[in-house]
C-alpha positions in Angstrom: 34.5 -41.6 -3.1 36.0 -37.8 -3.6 32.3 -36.5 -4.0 30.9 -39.0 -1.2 34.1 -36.6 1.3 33.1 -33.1 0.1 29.5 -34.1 0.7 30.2 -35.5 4.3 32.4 -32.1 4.6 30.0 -29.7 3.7 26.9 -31.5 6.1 28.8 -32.4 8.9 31.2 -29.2 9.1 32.4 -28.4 12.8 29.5 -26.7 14.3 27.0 -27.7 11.6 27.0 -31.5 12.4 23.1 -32.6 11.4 22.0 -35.2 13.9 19.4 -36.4 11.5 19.1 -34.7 8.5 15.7 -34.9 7.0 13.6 -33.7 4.0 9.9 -33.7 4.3 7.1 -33.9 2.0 3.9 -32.6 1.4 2.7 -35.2 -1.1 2.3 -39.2 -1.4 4.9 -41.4 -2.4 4.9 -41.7 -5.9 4.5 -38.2 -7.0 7.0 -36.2 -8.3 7.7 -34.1 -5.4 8.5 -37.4 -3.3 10.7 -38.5 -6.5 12.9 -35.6 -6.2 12.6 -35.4 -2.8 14.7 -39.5 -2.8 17.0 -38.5 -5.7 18.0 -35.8 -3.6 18.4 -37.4 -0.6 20.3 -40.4 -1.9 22.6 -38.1 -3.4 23.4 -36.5 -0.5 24.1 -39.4 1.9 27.0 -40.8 3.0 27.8 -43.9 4.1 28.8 -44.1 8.3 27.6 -40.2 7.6 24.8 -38.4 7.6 22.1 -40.3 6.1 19.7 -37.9 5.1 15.9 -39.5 5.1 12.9 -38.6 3.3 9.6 -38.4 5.4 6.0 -38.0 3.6 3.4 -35.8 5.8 0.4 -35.4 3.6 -2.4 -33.1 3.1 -3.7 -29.6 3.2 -1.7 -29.0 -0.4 1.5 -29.6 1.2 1.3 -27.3 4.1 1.1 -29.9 6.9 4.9 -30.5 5.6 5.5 -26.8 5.1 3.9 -25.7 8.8 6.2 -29.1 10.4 9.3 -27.3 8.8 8.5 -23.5 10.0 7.6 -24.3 13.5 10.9 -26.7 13.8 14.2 -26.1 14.8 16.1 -23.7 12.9 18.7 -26.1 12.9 19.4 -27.4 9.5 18.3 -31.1 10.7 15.2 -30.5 8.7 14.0 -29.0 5.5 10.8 -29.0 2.8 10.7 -30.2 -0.6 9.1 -27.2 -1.5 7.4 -27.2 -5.2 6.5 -24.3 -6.8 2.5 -24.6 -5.6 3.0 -24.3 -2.2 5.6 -21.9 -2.5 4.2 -19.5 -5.0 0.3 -19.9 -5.6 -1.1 -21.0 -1.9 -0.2 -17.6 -0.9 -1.4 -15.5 -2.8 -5.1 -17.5 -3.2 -7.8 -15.5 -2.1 -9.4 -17.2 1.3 -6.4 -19.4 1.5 -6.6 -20.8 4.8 -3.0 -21.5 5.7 -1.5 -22.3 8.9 2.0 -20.2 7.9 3.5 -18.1 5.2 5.4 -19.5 3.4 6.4 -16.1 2.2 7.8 -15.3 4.9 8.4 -18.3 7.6 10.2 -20.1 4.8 13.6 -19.7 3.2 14.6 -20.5 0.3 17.9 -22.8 0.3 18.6 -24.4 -3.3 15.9 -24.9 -6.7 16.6 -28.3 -7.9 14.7 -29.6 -10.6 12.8 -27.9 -13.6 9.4 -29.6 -14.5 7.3 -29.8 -17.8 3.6 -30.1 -17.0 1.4 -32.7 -19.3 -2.4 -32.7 -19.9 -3.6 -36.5 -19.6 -6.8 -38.6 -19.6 -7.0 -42.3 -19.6 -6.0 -44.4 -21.8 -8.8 -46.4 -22.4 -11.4 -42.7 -22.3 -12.6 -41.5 -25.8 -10.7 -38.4 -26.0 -8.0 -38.5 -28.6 -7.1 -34.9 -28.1 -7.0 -31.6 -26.1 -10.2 -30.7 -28.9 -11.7 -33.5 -28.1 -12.1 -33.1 -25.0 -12.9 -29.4 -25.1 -15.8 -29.9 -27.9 -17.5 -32.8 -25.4 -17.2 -29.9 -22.6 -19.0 -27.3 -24.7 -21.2 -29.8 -25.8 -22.4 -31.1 -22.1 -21.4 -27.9 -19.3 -20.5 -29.6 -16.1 -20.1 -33.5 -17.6 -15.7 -33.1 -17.8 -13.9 -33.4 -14.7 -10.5 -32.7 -13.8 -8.4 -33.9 -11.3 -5.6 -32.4 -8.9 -3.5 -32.7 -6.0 -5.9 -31.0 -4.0 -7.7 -27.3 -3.4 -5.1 -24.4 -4.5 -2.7 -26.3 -6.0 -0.5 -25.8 -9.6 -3.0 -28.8 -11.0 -6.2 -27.0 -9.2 -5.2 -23.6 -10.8 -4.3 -24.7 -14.2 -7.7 -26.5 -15.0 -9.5 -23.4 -13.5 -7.9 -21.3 -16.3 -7.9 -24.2 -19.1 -12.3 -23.7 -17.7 -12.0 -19.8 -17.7 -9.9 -19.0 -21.0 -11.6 -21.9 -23.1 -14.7 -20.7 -21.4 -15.6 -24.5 -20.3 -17.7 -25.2 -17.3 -15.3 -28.2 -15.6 -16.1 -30.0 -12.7 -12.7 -30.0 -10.2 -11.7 -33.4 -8.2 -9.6 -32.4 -5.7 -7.0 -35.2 -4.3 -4.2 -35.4 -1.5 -1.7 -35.6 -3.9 -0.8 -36.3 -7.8 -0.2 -39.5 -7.0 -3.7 -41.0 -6.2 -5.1 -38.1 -8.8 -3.8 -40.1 -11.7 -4.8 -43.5 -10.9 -8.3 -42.2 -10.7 -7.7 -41.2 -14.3 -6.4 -44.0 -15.4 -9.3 -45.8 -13.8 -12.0 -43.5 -15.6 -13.2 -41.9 -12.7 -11.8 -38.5 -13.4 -11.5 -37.1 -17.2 -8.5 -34.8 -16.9 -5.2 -34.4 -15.3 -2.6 -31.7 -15.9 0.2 -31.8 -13.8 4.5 -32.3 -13.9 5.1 -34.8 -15.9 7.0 -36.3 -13.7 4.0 -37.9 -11.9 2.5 -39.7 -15.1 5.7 -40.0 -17.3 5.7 -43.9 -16.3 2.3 -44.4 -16.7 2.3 -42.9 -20.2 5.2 -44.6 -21.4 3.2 -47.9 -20.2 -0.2 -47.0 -22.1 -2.2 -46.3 -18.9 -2.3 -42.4 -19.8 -2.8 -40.3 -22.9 -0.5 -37.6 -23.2 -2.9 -34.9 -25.0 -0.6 -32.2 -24.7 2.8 -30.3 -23.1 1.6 -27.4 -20.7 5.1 -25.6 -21.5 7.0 -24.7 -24.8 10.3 -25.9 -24.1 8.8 -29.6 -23.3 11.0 -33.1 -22.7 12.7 -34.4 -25.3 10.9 -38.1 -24.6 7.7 -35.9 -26.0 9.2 -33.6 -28.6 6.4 -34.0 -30.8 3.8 -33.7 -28.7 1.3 -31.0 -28.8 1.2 -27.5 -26.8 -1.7 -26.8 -24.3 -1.8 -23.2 -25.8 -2.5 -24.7 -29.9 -5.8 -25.5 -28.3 -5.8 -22.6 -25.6 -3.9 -20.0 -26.9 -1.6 -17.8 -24.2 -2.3 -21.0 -21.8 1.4 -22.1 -20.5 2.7 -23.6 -17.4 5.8 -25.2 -15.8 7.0 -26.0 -12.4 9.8 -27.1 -10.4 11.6 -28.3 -6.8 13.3 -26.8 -4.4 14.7 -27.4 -0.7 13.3 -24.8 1.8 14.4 -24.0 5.5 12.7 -22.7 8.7 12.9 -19.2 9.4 15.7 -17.9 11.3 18.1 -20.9 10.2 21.6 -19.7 10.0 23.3 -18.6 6.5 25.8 -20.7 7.7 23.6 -23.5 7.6 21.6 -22.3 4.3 25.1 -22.3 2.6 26.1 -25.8 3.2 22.8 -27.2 2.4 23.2 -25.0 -1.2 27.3 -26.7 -1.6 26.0 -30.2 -0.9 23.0 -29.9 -3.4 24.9 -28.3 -6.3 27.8 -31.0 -5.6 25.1 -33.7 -5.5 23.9 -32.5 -8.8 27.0 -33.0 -10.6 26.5 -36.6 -10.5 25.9 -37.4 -13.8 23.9 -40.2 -12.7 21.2 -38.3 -10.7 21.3 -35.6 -13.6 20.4 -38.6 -15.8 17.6 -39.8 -13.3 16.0 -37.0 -13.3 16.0 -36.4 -17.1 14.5 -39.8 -17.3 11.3 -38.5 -15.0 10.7 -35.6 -17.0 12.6 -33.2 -15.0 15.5 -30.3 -15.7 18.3 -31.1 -13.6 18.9 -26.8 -12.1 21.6 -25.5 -9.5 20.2 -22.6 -8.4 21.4 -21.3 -5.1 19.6 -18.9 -2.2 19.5 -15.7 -4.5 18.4 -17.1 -7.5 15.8 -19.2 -6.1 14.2 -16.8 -4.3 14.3 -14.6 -7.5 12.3 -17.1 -9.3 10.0 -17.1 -6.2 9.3 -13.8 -6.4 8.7 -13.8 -9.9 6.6 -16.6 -10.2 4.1 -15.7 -7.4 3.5 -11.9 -9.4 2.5 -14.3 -12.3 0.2 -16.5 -10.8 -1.2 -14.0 -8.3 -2.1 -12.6 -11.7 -3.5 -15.5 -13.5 -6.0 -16.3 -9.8 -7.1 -12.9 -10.4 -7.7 -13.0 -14.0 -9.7 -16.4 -13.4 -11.4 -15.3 -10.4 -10.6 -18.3 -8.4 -11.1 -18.5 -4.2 -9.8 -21.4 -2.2 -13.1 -21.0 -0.3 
């Protein structure tokens, strides 16, 4: 009850009083993003409060959300799950076709959530490992496909390196999401998936998926045992995470009492725990250090497009 007060406090401040707070998202239900996106939100509700609601707005790699949010209100009513693809490697993507900046008609309000990546195929496929599947690519150029949550994003870029640093010829499915990526892996229809392992952690506990390997060298404890992405393509790491984003020109007022109600909502040991169980890192990380990470990141994967020559065209 104590935490369910400072939350209502910090949201519905005089003058800062959210008529409908809102966090939208660039992905379909059942990915990660939409996962942290809920955890979030139901932490930060209140009951006879501010009830803040999760709305899905798919496509374009998460920048139909992202352009919703920069052309809104600079209100505080509404803000973007923004994950680390759409904040960091859409723009800086050679003949990226985006509707905004994120760079620069985004801000950055709170990081949330730290997330392993996993390399998976289907269960039921014949490849028993990460060498398995790169000897049958070598063996037949152009027969392995990979799957992603569509053109330019994290998943995307990461099998266009695995293909340029194991020197593989992959074929790349693009989808509208993680979400409907995986099934299509599961089903057989795609070979390869390697994305947060948030978004197949169920399906590999339930023998649906094959985890072949951990993108990352920290790695979940669920999967300590599990193999690294970079014993089979060495210097080949990557690892992602969540965030809550704001329009342009929202006031640091605003921005500050987002960052208070997130970190307080993370306390709960009970969300920390919920997201542990979805192979995520529970992170408070306010404006300044988010955006620090931001900035950090999209030098390193401005690098890695270069090095792998990849064009969203």
């Amino acid at each position: 009850m104590r935490r369910l007060l400072l939350l209502a406090a910090l949201l519905l401040a005089p003058g800062l009083a959210f008529a409908q707070p809102r966090i939208l998202v660039g992905f379909a239900p059942g990915g990660t993003g939409d996962l942290v996106a809920r955890l979030i939100a139901e932490g930060l509700s209140q009951s006879g409060g501010a009830r803040v609601v999760v709305e899905n707005r798919t496509g374009a790699n998460g920048m139909i959300a992202a352009e919703a949010v920069a052309r809104g209100a600079a209100d505080g009513n509404t803000l973007l799950l923004c994950p680390m693809g759409t904040m960091t490697i859409g723009p800086e993507m050679p003949g990226a076709n985006l509707a905004i900046d994120p760079r620069t008609e985004l801000v950055p309000v709170a990081n949330v959530a730290l997330s392993s990546y996993g390399a998976v195929t289907g269960a039921r496929g014949p490849y028993q490992s990460m060498g398995d599947l790169i000897a049958a690519a070598r063996a037949r150029p152009g027969s392995v496909t990979y799957a992603s949550a569509g053109v330019g994003s994290a998943q995307h870029l990461t099998g266009a390196r695995l293909a340029a640093m194991a020197g593989l010829d992959l074929v790349h499915v693009p989808y509208r999401g993680a979400a409907p990526a995986a099934l299509d892996v599961i089903a057989g229809r795609t070979d390869l998936l390697i994305t947060n392992l948030g978004d197949v952690m169920r399906q590999i506990q339930g023998g649906e998926l094959r985890l072949l390997a951990l993108a990352d060298a920290e790695g979940v404890p669920e999967f300590a045992s599990a193999p690294r992405l970079s014993q089979s393509v060495p210097g080949l790491e990557v690892a992602g995470w969540f965030g809550l984003c704001g329009p342009r020109g929202m006031p640091e007022a605003v921005t500050r009492r987002w960052a208070e109600a997130v970190a307080t909502a993370l306390r709960d040991p009970m969300l920390r725990q919920r997201l542990l169980e979805n192979g995520l890192t529970p992170i408070v990380e306010g404006p300044e250090g988010f955006a620090a990470r931001m900035q950090r990141d999209r030098a390193g994967w401005a690098e890695a497009i270069r090095r792998a020559n990849i064009r969203a065209d």
